[in-house]
FIKE-226500 format. One record per atom (N, C-alpha, C): residue number from 0; chain; x, y, z; atom name. Coordinates in nm, 3 decimals, padded with zeros to 5 digits. Layout:
REM residues N
{rec NUM; "A"; {X; Y; Z}; "CA"}
...
REM end
This chain:
REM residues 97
{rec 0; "A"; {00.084; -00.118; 00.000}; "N"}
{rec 0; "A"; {00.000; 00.000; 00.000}; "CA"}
{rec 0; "A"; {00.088; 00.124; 00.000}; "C"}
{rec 1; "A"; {00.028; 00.240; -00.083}; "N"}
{rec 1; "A"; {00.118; 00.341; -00.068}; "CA"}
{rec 1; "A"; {00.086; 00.419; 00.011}; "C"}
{rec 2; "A"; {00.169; 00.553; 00.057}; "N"}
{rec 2; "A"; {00.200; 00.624; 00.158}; "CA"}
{rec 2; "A"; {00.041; 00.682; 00.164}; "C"}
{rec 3; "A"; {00.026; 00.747; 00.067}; "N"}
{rec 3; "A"; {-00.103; 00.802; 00.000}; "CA"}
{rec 3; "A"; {-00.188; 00.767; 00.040}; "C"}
{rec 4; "A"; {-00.225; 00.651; -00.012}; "N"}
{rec 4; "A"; {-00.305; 00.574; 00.039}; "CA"}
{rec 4; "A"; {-00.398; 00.546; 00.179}; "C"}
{rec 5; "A"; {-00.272; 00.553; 00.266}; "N"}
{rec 5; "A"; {-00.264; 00.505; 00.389}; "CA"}
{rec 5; "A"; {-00.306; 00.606; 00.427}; "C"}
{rec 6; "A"; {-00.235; 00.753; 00.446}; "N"}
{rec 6; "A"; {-00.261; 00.871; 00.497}; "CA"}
{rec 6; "A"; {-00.441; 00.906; 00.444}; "C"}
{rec 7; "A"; {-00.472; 00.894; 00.344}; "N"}
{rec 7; "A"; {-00.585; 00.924; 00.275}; "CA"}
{rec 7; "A"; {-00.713; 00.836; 00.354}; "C"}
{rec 8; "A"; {-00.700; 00.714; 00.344}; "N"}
{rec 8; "A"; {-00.778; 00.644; 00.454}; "CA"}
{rec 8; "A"; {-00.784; 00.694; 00.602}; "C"}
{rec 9; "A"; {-00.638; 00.737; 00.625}; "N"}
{rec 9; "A"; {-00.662; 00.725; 00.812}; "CA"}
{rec 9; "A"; {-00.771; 00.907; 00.830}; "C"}
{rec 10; "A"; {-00.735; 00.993; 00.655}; "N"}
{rec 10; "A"; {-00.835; 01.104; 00.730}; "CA"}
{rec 10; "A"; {-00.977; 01.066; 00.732}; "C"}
{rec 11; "A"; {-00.975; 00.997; 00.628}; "N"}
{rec 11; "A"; {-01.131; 00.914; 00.630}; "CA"}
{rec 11; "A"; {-01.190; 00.904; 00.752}; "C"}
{rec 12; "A"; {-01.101; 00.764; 00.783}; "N"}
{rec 12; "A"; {-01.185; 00.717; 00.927}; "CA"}
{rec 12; "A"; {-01.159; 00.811; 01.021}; "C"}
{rec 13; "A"; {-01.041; 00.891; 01.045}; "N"}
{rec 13; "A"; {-01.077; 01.023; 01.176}; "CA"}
{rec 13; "A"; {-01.226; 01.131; 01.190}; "C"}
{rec 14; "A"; {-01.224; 01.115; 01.022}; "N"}
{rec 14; "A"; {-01.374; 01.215; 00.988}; "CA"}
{rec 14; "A"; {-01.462; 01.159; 01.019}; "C"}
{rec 15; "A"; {-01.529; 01.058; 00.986}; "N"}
{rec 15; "A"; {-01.644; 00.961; 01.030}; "CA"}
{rec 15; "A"; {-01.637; 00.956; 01.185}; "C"}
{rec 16; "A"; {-01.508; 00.926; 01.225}; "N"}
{rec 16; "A"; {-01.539; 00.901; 01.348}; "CA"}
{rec 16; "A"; {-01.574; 01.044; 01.425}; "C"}
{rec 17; "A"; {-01.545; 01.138; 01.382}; "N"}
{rec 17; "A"; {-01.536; 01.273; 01.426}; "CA"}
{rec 17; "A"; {-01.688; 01.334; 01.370}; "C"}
{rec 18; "A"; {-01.725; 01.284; 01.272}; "N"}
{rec 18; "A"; {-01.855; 01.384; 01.258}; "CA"}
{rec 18; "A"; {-01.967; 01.257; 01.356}; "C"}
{rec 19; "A"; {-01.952; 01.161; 01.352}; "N"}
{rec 19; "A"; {-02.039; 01.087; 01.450}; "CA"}
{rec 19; "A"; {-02.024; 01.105; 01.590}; "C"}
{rec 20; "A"; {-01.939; 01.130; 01.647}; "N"}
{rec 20; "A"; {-01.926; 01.209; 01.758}; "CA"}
{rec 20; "A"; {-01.981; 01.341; 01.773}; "C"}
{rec 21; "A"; {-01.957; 01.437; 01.681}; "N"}
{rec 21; "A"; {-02.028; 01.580; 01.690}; "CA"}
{rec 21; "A"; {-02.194; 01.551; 01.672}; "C"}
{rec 22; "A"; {-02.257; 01.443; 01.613}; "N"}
{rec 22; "A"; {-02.365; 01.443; 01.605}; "CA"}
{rec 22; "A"; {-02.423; 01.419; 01.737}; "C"}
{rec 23; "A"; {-02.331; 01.320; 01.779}; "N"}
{rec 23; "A"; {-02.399; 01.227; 01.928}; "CA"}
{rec 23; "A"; {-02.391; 01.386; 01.983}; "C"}
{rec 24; "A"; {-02.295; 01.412; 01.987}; "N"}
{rec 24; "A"; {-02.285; 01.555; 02.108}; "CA"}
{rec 24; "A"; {-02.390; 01.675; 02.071}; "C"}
{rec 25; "A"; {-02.406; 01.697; 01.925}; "N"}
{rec 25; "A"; {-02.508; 01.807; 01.893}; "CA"}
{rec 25; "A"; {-02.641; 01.743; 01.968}; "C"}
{rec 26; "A"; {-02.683; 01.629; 01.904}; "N"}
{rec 26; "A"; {-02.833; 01.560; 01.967}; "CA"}
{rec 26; "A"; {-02.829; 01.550; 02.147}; "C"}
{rec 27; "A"; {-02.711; 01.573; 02.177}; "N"}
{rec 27; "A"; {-02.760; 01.580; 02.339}; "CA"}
{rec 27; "A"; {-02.751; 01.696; 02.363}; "C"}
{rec 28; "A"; {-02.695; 01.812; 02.322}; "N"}
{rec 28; "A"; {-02.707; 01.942; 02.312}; "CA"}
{rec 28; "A"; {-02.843; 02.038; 02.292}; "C"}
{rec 29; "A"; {-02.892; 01.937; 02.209}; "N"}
{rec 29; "A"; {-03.013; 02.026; 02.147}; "CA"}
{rec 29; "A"; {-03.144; 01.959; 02.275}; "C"}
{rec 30; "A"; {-03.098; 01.863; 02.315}; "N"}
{rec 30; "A"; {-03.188; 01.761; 02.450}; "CA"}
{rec 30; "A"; {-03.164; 01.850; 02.560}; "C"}
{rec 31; "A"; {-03.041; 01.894; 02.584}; "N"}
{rec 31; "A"; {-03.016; 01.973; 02.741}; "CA"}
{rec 31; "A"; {-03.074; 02.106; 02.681}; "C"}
{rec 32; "A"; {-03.059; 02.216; 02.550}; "N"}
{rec 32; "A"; {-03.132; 02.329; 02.524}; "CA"}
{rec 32; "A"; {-03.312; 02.290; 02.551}; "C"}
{rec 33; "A"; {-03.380; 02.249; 02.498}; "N"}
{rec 33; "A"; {-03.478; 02.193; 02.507}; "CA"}
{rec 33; "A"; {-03.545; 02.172; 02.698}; "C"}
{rec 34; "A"; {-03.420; 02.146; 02.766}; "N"}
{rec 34; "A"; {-03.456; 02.114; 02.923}; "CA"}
{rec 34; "A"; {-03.453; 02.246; 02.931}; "C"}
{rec 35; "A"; {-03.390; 02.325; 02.916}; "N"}
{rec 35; "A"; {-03.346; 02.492; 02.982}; "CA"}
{rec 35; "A"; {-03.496; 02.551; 02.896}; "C"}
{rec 36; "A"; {-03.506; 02.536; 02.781}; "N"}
{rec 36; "A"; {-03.581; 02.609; 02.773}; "CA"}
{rec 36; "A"; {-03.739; 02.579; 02.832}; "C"}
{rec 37; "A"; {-03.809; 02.441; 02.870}; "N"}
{rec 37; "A"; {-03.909; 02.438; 02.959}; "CA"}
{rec 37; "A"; {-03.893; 02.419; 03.046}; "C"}
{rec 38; "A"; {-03.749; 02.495; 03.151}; "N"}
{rec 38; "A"; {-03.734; 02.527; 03.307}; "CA"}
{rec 38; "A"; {-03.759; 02.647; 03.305}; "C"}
{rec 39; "A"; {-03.715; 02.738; 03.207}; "N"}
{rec 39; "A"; {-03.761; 02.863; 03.184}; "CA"}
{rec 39; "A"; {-03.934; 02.885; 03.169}; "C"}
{rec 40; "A"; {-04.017; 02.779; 03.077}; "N"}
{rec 40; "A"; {-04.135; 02.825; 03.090}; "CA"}
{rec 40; "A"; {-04.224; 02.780; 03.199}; "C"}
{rec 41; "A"; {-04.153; 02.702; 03.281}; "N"}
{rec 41; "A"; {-04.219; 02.627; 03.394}; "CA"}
{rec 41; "A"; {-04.192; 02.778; 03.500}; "C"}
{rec 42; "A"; {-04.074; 02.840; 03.514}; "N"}
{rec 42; "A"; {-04.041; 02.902; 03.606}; "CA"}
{rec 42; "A"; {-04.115; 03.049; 03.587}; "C"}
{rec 43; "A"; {-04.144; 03.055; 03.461}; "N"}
{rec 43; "A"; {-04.237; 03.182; 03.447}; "CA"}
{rec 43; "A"; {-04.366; 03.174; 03.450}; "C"}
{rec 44; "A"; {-04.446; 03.033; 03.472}; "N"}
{rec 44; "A"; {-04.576; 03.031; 03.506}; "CA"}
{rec 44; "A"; {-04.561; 02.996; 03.621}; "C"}
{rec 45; "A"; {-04.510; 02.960; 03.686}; "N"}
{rec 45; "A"; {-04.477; 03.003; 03.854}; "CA"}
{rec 45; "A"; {-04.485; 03.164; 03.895}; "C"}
{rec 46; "A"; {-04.386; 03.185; 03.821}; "N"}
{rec 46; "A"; {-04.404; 03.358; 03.844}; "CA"}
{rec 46; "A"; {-04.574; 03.409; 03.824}; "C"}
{rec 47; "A"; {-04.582; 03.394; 03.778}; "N"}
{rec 47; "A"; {-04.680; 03.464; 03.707}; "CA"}
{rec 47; "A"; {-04.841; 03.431; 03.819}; "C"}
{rec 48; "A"; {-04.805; 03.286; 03.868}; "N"}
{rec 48; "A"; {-04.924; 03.301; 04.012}; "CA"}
{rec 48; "A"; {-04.865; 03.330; 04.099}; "C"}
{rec 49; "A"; {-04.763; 03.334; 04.152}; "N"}
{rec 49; "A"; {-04.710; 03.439; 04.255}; "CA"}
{rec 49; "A"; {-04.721; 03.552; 04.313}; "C"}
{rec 50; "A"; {-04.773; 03.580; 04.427}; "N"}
{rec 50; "A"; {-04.739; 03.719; 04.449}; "CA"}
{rec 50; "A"; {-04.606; 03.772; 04.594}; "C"}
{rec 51; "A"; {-04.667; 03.894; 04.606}; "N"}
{rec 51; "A"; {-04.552; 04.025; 04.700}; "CA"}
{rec 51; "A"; {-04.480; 03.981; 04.641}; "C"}
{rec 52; "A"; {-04.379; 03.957; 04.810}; "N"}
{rec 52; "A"; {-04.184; 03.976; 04.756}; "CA"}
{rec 52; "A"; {-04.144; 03.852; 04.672}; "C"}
{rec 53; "A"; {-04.277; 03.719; 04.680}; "N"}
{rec 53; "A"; {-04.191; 03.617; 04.655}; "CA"}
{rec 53; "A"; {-04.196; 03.585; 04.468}; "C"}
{rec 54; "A"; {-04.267; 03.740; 04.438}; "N"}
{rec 54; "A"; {-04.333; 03.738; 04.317}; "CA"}
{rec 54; "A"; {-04.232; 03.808; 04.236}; "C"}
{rec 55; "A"; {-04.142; 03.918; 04.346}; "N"}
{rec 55; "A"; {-04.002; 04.017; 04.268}; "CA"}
{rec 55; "A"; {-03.933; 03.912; 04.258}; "C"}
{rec 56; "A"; {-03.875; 03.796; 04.372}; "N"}
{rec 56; "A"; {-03.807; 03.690; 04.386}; "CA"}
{rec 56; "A"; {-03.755; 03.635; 04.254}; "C"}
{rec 57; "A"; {-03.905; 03.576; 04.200}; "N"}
{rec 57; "A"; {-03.924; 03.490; 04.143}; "CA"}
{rec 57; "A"; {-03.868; 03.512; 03.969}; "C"}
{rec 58; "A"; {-03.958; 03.648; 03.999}; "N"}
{rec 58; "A"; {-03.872; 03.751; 03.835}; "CA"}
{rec 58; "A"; {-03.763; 03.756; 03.830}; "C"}
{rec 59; "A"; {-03.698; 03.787; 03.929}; "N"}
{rec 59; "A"; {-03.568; 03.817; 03.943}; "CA"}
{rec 59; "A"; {-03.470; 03.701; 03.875}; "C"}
{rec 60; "A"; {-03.526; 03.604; 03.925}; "N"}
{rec 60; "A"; {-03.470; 03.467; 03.936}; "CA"}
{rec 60; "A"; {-03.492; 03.440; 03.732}; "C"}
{rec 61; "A"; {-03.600; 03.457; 03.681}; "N"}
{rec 61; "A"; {-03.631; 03.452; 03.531}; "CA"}
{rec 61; "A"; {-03.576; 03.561; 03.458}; "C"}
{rec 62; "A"; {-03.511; 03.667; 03.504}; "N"}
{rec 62; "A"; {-03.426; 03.739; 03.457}; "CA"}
{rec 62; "A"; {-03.301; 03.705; 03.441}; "C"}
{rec 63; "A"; {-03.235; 03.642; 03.567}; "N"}
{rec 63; "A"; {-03.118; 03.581; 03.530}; "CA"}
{rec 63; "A"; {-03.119; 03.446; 03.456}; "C"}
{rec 64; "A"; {-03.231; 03.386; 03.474}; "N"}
{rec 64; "A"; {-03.209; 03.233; 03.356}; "CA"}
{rec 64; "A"; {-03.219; 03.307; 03.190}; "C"}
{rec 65; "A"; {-03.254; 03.444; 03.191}; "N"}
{rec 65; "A"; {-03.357; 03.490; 03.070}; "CA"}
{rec 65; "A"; {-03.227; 03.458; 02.915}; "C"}
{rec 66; "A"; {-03.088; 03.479; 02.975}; "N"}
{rec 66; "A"; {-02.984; 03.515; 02.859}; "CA"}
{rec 66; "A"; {-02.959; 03.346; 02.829}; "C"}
{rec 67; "A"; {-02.951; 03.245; 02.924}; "N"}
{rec 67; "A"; {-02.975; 03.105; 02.936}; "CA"}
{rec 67; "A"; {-03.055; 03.031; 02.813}; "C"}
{rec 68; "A"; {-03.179; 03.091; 02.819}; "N"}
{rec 68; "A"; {-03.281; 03.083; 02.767}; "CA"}
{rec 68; "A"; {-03.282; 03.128; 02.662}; "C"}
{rec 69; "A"; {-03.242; 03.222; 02.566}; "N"}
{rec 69; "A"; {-03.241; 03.294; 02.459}; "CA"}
{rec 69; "A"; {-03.115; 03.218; 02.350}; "C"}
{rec 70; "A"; {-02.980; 03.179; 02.448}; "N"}
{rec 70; "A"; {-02.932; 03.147; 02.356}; "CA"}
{rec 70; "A"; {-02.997; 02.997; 02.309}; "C"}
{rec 71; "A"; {-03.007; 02.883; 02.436}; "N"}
{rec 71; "A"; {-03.084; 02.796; 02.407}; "CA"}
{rec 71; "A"; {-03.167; 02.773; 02.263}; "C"}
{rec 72; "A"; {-03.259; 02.893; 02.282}; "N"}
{rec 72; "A"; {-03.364; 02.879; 02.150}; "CA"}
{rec 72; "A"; {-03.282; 02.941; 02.048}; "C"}
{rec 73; "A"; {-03.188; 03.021; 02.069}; "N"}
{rec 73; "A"; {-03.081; 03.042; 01.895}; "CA"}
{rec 73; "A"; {-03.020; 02.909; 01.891}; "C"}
{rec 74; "A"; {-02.982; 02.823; 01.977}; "N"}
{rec 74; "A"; {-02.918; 02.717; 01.949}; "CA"}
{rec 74; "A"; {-03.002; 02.606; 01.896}; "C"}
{rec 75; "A"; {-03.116; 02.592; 01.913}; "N"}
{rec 75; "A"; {-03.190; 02.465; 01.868}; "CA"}
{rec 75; "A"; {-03.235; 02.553; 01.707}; "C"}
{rec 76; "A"; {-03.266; 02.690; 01.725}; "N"}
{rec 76; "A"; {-03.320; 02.719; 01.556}; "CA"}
{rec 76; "A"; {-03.185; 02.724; 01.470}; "C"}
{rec 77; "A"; {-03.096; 02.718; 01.506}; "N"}
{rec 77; "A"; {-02.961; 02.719; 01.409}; "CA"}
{rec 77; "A"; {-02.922; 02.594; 01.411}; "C"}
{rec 78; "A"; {-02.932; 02.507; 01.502}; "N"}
{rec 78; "A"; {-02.906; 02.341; 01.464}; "CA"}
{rec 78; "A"; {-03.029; 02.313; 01.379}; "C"}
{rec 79; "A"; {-03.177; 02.370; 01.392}; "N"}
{rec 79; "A"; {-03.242; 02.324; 01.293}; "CA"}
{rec 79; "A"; {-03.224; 02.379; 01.136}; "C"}
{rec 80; "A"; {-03.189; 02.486; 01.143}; "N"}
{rec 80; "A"; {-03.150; 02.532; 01.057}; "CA"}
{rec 80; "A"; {-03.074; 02.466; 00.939}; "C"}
{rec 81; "A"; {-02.926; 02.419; 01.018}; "N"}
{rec 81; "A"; {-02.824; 02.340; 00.968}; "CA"}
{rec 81; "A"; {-02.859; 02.178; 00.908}; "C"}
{rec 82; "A"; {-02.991; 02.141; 01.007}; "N"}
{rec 82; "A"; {-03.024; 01.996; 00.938}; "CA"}
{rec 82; "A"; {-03.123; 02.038; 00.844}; "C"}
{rec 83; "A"; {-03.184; 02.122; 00.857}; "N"}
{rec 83; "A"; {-03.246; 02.159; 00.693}; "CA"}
{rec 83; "A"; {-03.198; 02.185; 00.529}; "C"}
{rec 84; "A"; {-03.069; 02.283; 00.596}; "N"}
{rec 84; "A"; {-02.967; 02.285; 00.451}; "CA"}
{rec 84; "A"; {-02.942; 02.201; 00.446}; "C"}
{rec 85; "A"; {-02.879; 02.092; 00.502}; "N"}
{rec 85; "A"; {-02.784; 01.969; 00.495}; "CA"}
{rec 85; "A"; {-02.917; 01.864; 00.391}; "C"}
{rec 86; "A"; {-03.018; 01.847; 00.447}; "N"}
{rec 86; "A"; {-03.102; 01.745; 00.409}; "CA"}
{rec 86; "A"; {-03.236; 01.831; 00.332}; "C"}
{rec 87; "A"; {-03.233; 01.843; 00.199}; "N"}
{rec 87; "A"; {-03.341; 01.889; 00.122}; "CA"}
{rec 87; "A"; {-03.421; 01.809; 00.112}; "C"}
{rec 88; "A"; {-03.419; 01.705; 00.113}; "N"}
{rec 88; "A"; {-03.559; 01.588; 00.143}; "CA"}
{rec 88; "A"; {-03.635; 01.594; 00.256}; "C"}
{rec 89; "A"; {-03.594; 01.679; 00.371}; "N"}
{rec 89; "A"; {-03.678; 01.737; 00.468}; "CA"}
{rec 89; "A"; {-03.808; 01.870; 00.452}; "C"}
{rec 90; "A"; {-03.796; 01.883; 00.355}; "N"}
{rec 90; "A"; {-03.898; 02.012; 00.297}; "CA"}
{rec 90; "A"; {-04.033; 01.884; 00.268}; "C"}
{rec 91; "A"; {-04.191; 01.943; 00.308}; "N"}
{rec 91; "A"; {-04.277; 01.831; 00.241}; "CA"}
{rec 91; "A"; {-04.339; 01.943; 00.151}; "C"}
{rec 92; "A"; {-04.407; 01.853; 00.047}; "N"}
{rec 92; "A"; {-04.412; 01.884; -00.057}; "CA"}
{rec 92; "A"; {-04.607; 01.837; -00.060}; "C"}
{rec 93; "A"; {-04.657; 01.940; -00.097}; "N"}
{rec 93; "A"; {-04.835; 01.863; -00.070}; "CA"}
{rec 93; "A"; {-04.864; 01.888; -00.239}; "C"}
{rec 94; "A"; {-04.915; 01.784; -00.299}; "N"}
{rec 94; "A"; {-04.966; 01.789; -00.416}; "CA"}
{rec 94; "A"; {-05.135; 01.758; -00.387}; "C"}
{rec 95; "A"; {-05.184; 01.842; -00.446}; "N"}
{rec 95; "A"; {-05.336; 01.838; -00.491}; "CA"}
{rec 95; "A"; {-05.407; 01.746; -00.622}; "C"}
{rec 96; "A"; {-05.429; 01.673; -00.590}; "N"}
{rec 96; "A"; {-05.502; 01.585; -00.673}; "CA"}
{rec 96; "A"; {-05.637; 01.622; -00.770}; "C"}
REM end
């Protein structure tokens, strides 16, 4: 086998093995965004029957998850994003008969 060869295969299998890893890790990524973002809506319908101090508390508390929360949902619409360009057979298509 030549040098070529050899080197040319081993980027192969580093890639495969490397984009199947980033997948496993994106799909648990987009699983933990997904948790943050309905701790966030759980924690604001809490707020929201709350009242007095434990009601500033509580805002307070959804203010600081709020930047948490925002990137979260840029992160799941830009991973969806990315599996949409990637896969054009994901678009449906309705024909009328």
């Amino acid at each position: 086998m030549k040098i070529s060869t050899i080197i040319t295969t081993s980027i192969t299998a580093v890639a495969i093995i490397f984009s199947s890893s980033t997948f496993a890790k994106d799909t648990k990524s987009v699983v933990e965004a997904k948790k943050i973002i309905q701790s966030y809506k759980d924690l604001r319908a809490t707020c929201s029957k709350t009242e007095g101090e434990d009601r500033i508390t509580c805002f307070s508390k959804l203010n600081d998850a709020n930047e948490e929360y925002v990137a979260a949902k840029q992160y799941i619409r830009q991973t969806t994003q990315e599996a949409t360009d990637e896969n054009d057979t994901a678009a449906h298509r309705v024909t009328f008969l």
